[in-house]
Backbone bond lengths (Angstrom), bond angles and torsions (degrees), N, CA, C in turn:
res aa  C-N    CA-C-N  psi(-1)  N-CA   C-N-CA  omega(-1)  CA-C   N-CA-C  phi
1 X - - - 1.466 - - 1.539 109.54 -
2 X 1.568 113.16 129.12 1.857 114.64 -172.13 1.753 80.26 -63.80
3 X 1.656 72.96 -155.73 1.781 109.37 161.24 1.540 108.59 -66.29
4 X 1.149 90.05 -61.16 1.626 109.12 -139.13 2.010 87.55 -66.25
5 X 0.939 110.24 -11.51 1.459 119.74 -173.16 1.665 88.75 -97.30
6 X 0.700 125.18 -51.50 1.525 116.47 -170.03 1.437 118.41 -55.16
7 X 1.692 102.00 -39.83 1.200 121.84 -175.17 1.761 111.14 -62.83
8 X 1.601 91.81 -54.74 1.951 90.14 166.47 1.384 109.94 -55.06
9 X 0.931 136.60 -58.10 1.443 120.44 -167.08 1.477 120.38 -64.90
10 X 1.328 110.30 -5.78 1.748 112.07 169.95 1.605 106.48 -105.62
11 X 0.988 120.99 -15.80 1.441 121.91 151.60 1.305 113.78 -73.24
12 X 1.264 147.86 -44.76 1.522 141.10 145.12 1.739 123.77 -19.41
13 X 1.401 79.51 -58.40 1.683 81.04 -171.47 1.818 120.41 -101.95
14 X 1.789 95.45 17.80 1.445 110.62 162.68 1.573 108.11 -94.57
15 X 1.138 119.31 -35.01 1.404 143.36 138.18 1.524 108.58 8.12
16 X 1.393 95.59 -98.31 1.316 137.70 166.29 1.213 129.97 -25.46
17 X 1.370 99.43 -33.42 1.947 117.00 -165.50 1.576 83.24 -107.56
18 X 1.423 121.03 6.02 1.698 93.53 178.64 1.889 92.63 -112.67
19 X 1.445 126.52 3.67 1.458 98.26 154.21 1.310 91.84 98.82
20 X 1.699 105.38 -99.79 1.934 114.14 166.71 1.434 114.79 -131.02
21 X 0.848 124.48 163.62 1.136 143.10 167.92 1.919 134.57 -152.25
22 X 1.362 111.69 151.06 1.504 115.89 -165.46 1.465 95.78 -126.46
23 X 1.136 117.12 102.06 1.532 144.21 160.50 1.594 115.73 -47.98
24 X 1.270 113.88 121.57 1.554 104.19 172.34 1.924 99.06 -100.32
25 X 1.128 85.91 118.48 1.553 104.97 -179.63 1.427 113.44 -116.14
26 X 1.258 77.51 117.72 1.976 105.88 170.42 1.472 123.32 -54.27
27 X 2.340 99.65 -66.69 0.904 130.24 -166.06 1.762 120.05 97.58
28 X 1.523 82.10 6.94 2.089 107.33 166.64 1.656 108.97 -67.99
29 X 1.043 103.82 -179.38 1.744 101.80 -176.29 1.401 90.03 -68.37
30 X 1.358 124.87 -58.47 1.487 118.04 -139.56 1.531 110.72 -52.66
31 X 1.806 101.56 -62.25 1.606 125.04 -175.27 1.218 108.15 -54.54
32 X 1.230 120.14 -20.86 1.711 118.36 -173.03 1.650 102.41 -99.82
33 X 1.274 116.35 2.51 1.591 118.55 164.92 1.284 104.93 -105.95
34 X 1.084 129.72 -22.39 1.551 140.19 -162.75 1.967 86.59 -84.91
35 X 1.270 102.90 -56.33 1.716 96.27 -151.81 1.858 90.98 -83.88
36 X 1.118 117.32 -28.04 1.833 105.83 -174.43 2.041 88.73 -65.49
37 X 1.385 117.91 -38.67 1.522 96.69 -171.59 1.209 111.45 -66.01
38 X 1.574 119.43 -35.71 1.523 110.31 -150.48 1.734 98.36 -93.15
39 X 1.528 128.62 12.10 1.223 136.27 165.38 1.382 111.15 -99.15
40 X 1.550 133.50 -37.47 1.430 117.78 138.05 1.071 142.89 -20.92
41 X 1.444 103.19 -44.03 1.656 98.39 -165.52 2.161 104.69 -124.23
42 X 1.773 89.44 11.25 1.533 90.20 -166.97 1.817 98.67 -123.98
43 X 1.455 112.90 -21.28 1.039 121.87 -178.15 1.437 122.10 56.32
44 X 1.257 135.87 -140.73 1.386 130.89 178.46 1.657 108.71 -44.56
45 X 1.348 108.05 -45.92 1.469 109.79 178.22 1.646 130.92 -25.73
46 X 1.622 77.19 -23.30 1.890 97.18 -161.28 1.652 95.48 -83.10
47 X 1.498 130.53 138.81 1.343 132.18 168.90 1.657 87.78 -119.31
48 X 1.352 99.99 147.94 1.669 112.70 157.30 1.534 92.04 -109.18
49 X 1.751 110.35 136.34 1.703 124.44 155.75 1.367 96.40 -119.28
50 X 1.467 94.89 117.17 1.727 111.38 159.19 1.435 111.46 -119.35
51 X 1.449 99.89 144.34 1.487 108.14 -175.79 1.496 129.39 -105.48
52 X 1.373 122.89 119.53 1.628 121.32 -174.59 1.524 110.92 -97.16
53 X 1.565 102.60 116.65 1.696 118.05 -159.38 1.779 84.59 -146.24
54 X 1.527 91.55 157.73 1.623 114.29 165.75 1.233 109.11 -77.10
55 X 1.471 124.00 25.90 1.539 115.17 178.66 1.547 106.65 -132.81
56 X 1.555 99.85 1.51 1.835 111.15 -165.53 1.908 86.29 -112.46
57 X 1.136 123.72 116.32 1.667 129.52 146.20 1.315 108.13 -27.65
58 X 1.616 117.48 132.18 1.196 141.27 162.13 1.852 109.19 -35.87
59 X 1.636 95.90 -50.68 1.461 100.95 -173.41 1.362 119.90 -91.67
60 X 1.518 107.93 -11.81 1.941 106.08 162.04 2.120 98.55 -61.48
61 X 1.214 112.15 -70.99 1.287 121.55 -163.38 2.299 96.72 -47.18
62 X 1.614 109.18 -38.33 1.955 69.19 171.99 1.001 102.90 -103.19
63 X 1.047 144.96 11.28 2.013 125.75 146.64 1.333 126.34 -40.01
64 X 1.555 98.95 -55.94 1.408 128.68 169.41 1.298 120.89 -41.87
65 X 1.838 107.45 -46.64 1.514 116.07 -168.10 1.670 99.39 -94.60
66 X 1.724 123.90 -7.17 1.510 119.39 -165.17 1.634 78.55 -87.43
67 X 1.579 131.32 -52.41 1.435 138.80 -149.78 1.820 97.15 -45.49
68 X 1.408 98.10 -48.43 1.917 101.54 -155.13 1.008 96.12 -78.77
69 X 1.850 135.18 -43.48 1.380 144.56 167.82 1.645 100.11 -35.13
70 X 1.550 136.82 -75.04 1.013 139.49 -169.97 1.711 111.04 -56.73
71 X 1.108 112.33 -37.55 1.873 110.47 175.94 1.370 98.65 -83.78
72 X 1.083 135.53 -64.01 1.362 135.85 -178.13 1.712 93.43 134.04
73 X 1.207 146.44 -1.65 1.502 133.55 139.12 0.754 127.41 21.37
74 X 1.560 139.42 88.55 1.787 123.69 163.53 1.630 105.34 -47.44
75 X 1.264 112.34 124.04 1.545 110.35 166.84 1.756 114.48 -123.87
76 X 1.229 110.68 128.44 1.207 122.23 163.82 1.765 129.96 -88.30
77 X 1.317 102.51 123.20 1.148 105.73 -172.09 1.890 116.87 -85.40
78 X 0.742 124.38 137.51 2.015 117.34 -174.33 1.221 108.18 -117.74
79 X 1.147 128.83 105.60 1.394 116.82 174.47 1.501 116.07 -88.94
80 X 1.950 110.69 118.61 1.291 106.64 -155.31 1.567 101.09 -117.82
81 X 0.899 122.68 135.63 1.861 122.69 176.20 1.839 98.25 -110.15
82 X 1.457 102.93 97.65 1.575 105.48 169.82 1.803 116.27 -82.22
83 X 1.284 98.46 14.04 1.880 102.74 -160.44 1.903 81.89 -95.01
84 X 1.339 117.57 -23.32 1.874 110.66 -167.74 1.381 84.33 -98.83
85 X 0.937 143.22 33.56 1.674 129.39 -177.31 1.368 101.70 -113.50
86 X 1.796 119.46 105.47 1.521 112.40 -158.24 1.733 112.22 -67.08
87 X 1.217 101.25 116.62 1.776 103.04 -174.14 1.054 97.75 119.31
88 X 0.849 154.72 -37.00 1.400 164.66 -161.87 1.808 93.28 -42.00
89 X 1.926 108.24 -86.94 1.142 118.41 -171.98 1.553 127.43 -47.56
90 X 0.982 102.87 -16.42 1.809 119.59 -161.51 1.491 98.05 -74.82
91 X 1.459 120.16 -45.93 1.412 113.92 162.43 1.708 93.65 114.46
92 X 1.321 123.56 10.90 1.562 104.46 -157.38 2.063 115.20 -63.75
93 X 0.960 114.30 -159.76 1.626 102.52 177.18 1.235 101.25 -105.46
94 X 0.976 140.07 21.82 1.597 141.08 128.06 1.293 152.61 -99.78
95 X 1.509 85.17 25.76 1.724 123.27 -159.15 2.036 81.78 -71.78
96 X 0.826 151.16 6.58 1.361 138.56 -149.13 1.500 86.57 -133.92
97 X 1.218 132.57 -45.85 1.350 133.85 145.38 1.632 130.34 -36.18
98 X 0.690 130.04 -54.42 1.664 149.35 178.96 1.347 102.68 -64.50
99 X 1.864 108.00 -44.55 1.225 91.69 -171.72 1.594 129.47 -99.73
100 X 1.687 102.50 -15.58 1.338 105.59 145.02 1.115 158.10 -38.56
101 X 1.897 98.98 -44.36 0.954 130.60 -176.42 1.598 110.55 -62.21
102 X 1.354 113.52 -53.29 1.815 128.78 143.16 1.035 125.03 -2.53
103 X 1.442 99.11 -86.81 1.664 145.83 -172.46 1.678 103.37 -30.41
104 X 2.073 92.25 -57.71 1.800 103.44 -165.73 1.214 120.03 -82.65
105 X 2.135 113.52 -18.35 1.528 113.55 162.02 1.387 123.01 -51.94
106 X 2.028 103.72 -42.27 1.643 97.03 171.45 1.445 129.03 -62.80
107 X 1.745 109.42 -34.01 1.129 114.19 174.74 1.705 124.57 -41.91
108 X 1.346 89.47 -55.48 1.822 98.30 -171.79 1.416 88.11 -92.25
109 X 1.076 156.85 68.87 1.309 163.53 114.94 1.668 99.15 -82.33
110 X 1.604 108.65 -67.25 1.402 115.04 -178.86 1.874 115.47 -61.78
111 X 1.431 96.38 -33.32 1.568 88.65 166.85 1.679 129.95 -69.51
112 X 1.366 121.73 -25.98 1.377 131.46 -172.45 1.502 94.64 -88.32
113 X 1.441 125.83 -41.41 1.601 108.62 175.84 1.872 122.89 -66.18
114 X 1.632 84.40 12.70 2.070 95.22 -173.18 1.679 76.43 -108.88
115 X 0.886 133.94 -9.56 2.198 118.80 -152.07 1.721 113.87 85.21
116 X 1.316 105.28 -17.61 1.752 109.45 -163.41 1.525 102.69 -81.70
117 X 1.487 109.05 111.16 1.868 124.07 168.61 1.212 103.46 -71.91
118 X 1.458 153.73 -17.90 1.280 135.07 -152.62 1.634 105.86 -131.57
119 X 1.404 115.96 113.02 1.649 103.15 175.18 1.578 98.43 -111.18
120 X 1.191 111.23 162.47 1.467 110.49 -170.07 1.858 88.54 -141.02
121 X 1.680 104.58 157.57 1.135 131.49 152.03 1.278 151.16 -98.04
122 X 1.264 141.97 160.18 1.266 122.39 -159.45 2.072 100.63 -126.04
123 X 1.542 96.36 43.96 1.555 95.80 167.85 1.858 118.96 -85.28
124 X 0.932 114.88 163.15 1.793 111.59 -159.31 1.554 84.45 -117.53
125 X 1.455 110.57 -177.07 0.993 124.83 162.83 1.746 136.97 -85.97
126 X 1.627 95.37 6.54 1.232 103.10 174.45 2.005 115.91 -96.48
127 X 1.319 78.35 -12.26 1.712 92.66 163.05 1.328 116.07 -64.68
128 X 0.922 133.32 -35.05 1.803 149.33 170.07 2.157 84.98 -35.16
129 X 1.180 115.55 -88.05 1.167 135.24 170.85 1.744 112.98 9.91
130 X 1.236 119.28 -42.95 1.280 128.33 -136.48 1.545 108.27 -141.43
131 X 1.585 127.43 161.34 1.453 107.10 -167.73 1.568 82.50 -104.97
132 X 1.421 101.18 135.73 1.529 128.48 -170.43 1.597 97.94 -133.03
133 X 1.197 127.73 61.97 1.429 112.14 165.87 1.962 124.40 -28.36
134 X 1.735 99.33 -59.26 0.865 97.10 166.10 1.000 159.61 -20.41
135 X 1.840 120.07 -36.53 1.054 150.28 146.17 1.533 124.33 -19.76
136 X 1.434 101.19 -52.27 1.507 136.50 168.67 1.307 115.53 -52.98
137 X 0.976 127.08 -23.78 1.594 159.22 -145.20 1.978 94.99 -106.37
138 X 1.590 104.63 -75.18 0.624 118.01 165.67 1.707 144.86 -38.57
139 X 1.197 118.14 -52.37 1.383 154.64 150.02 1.761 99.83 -31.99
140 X 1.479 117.65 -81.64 1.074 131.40 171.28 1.659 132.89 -44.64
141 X 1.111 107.27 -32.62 1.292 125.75 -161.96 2.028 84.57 -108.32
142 X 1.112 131.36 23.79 1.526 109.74 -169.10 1.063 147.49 17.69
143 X 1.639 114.18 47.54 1.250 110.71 175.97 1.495 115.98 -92.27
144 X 1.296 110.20 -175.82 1.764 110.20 175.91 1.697 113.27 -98.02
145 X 1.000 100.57 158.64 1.320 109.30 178.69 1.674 91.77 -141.11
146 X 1.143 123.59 96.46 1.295 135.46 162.36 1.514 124.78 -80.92
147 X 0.971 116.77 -23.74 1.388 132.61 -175.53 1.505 111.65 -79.89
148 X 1.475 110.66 -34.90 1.692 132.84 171.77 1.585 100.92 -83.75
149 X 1.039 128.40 -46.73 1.718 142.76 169.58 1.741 102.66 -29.03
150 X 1.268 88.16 -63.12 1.901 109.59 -171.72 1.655 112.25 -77.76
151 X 1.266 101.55 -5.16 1.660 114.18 -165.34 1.575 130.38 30.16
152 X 1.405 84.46 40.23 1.565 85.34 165.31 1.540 123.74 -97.21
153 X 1.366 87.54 163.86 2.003 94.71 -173.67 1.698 101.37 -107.91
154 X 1.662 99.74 175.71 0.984 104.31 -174.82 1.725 129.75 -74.36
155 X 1.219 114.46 4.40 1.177 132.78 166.88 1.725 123.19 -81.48
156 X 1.246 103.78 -25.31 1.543 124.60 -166.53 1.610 81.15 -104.24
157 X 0.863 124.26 -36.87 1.682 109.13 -174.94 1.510 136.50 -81.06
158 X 1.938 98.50 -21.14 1.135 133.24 175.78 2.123 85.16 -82.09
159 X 0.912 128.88 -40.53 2.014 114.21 -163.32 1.297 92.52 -81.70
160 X 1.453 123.54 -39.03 1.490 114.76 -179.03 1.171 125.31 -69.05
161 X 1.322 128.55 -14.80 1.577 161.05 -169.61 1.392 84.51 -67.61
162 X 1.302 101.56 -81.94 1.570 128.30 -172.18 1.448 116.83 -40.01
163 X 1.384 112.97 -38.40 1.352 105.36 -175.32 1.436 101.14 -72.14
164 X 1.475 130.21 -41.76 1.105 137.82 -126.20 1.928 75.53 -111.92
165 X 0.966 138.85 -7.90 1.603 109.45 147.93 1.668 87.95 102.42
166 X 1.330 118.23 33.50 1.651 95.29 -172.19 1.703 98.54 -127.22
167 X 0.866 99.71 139.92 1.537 114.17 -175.44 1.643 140.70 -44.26
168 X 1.248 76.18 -38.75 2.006 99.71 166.60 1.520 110.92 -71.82
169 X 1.620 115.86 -4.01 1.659 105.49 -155.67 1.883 87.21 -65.80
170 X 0.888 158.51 -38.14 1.719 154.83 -178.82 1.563 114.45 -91.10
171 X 1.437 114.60 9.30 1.673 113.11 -152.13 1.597 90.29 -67.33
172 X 0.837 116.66 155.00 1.769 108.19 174.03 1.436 112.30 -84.57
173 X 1.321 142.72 126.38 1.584 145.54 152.13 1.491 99.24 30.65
174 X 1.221 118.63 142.97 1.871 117.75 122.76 1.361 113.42 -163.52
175 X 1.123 99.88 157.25 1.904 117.49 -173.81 1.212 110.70 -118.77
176 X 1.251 135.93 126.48 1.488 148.54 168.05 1.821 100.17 -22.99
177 X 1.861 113.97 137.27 1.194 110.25 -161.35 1.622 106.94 -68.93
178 X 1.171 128.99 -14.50 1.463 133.46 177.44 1.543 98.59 -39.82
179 X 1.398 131.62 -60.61 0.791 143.25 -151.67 1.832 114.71 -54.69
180 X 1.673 101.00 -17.86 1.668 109.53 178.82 1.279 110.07 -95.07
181 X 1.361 128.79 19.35 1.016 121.07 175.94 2.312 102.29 -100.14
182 X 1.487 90.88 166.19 1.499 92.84 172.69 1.434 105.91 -107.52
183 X 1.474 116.54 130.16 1.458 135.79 -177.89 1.435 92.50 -31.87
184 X 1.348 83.84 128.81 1.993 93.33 169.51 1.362 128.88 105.68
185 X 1.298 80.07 -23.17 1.688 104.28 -178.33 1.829 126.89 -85.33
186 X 1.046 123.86 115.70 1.356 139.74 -143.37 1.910 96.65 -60.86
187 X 0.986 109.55 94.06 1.843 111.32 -178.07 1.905 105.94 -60.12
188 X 1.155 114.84 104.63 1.106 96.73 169.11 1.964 115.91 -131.13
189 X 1.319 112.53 172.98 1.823 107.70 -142.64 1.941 66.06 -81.59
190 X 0.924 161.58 11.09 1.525 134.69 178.98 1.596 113.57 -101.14
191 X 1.401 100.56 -30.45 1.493 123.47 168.87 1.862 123.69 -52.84
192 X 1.993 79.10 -53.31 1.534 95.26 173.77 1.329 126.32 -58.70
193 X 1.116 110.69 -35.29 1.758 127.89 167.57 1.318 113.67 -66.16
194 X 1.715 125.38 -34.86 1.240 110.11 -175.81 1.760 93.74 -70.01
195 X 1.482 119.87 -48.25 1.368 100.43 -159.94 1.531 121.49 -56.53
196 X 2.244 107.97 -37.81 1.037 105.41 -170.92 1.427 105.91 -74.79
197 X 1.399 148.03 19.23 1.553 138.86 163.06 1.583 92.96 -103.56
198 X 0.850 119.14 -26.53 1.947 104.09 -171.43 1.688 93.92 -76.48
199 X 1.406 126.47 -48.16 1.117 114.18 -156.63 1.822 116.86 -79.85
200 X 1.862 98.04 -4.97 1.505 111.96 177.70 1.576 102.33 -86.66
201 X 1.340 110.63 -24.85 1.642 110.29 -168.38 1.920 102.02 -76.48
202 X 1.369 114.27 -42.48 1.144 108.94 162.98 1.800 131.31 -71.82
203 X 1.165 99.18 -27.26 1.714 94.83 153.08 1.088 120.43 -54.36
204 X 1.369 121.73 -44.08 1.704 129.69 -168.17 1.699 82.18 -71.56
205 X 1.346 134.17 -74.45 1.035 135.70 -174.04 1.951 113.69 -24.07
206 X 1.184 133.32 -29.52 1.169 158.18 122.15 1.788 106.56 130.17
207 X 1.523 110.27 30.79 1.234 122.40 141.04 1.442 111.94 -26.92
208 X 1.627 106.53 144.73 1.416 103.99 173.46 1.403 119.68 -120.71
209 X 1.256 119.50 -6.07 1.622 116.32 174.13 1.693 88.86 -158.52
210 X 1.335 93.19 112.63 1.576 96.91 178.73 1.872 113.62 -147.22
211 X 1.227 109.06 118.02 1.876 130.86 171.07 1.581 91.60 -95.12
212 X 1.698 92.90 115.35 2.028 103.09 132.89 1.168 118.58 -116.22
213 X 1.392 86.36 103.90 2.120 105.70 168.78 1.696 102.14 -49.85
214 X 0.938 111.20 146.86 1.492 137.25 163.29 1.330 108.97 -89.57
215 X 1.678 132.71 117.32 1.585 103.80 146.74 1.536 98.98 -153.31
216 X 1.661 98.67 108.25 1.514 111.92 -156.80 1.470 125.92 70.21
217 X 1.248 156.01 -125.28 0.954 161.11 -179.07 1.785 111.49 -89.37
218 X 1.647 103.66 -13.16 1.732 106.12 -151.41 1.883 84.95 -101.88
219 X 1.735 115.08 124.28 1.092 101.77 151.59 1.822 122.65 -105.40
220 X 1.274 82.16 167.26 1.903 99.09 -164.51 1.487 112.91 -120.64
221 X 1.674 106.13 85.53 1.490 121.75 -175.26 1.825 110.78 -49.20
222 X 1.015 103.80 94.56 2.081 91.19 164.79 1.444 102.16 -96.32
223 X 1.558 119.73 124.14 1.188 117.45 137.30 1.427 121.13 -122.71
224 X 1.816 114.32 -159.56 1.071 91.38 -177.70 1.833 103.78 -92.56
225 X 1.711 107.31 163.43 1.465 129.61 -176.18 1.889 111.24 -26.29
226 X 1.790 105.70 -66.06 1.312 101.75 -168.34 1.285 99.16 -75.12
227 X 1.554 155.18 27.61 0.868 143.70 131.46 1.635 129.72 -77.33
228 X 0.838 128.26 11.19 1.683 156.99 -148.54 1.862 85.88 -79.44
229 X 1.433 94.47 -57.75 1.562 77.67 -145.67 1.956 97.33 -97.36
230 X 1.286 98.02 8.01 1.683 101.24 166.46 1.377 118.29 -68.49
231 X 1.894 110.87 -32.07 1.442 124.15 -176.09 1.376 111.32 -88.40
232 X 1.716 115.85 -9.16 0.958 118.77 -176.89 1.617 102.97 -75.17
233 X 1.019 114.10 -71.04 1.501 153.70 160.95 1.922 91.82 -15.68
234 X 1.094 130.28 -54.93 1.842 130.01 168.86 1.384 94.31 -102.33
235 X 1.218 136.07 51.40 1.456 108.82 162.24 2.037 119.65 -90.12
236 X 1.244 88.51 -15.19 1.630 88.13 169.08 1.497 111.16 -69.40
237 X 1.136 103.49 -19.28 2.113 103.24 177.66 0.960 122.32 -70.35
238 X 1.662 103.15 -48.21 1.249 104.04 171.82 1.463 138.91 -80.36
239 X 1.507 91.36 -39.46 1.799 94.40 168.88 1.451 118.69 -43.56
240 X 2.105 112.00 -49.95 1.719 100.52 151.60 1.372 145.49 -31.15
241 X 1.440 98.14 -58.80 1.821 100.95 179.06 1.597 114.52 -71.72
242 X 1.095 126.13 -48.01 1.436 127.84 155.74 1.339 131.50 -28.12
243 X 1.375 114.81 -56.05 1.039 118.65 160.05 2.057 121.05 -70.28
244 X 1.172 111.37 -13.17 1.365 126.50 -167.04 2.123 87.69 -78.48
245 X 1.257 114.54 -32.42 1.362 133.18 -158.63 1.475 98.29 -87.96
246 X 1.334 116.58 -40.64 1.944 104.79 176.27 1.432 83.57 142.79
247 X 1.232 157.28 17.44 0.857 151.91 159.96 1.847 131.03 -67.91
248 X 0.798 140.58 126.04 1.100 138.80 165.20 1.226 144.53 -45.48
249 X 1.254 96.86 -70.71 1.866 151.76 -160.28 1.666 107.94 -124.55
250 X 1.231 133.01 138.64 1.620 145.95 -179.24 1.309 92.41 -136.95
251 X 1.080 116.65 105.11 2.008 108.69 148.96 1.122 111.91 -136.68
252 X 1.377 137.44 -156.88 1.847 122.63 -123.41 1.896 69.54 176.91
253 X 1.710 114.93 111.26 1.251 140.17 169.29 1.662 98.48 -68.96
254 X 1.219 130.52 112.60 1.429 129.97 170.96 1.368 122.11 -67.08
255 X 1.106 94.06 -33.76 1.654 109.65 174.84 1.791 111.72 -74.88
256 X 1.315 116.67 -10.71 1.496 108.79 148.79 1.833 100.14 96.20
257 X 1.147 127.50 -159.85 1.120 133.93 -175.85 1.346 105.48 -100.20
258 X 1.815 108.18 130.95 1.797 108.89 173.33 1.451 96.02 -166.93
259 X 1.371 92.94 122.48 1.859 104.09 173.60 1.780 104.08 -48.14
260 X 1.615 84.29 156.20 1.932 86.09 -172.70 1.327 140.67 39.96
261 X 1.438 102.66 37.52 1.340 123.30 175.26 1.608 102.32 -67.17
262 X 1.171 125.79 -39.19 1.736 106.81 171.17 1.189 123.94 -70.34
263 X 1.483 122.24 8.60 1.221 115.71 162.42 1.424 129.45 -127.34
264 X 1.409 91.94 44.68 1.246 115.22 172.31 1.895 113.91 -77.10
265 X 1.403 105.80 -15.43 1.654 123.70 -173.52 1.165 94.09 -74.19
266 X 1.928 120.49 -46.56 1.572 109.28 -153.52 1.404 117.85 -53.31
């Protein structure tokens, strides 16, 4: 048995020692490895809570709802409005805090009307890495982090994915659309829509890991490098539809695709 095998099996049987548990599921690689294990070994016990917000993609939320449909998953749906969450809009750099903090009262609201005390998360240990207020959020609010428990990273989670036949094991990254905005900057649900249709039009486009930062009217394409000159190659398409969306400004991040690129200022 490797590591990375060792590591699943103590995430199994940390699992295990929690009885039940209600998963907040995205339908990201992580949560969708987190909730197929802890329904293995937890069975009905296991709830998925996913949340429908102006900051979650139309097409994360039915992935999410095809995943539990196809296992048979109880899934709970939350309907969350982060735009009334005071602080929320203002954008500060702990806006990921505030809004978690939110996010996990509704959660375990929806978990205690199931009987289930324990909600868990699906952050890794490569989150450690990076400023995650959120985290903070987490910590406070008692949720689990099983995935950090077992100390695996996101590489070990993507091979176990894989073995285990689940769909996300290659899905590329994503972060709630709040996250394209620049600290400070006024979040609003019309904004959020321009990014989440620009960043679906370049998926369709068949980009494979792609952020448009917001800052003001100007968006700021990151993908990854050897795709550079594919966007070059349609950039009259896009600079159209983008701009067709409320956009201003089209430019092309040189520095390429990298989680938490807006907090590169802090």
């Amino acid at each position: 048995m490797n590591e990375t095998e060792k590591k699943f099996e103590e995430l199994k049987h940390y699992l295990t020692s929690l009885g039940a548990v209600a998963i907040a599921f995205s339908g990201g690689v992580d949560s969708t490895f987190l909730l197929k294990t802890a329904f293995d070994v937890l069975g009905e016990n296991c709830v998925a809570i996913t949340v429908r917000s102006s900051s979650f993609p139309e097409r994360e939320l039915k992935e999410a709802k095809e995943f539990c449909e196809k296992y048979g998953i109880k899934q709970v749906i939350v309907d969350f409005d982060e735009m009334k969450v005071k602080g929320f809009a203002q954008n500060p750099p702990d806006r990921c805090y505030i809004c978690k903090t939110a996010l996990f009262e509704k959660m375990r609201a929806a978990a205690e009307k199931l009987g289930i005390k324990d909600i868990a998360e699906g952050s890794n240990v490569d989150d450690d890495g990076d400023y995650r207020p959120g985290l903070a959020a987490v910590k406070e609010q008692g949720i689990k982090s099983p995935l950090r428990y077992a100390r695996l990273n996101k590489a070990e989670i993507r091979e176990l994915s894989e073995k285990m036949g689940l769909p996300t094991w290659n899905k590329p990254s994503f972060a709630c659309l709040a996250s394209r905005f620049v600290y400070g900057e006024t979040i609003t649900k019309e904004k959020l829509k321009m990014v989440g249709k620009a960043e679906q039009f370049l998926l369709e486009l068949g980009f494979t890991q792609v952020r448009v930062r917001i800052h003001g009217l100007i968006a700021r394409i990151e993908i990854k490098p050897e795709e550079f000159s594919k966007l070059i190659a349609c950039a009259p398409q896009v600079n159209k539809t983008l701009k067709s969306l409320g956009f201003t400004y089209v430019s092309m991040d040189l520095g390429g695709y990298r989680t938490g690129s807006m907090n590169e200022i802090l």
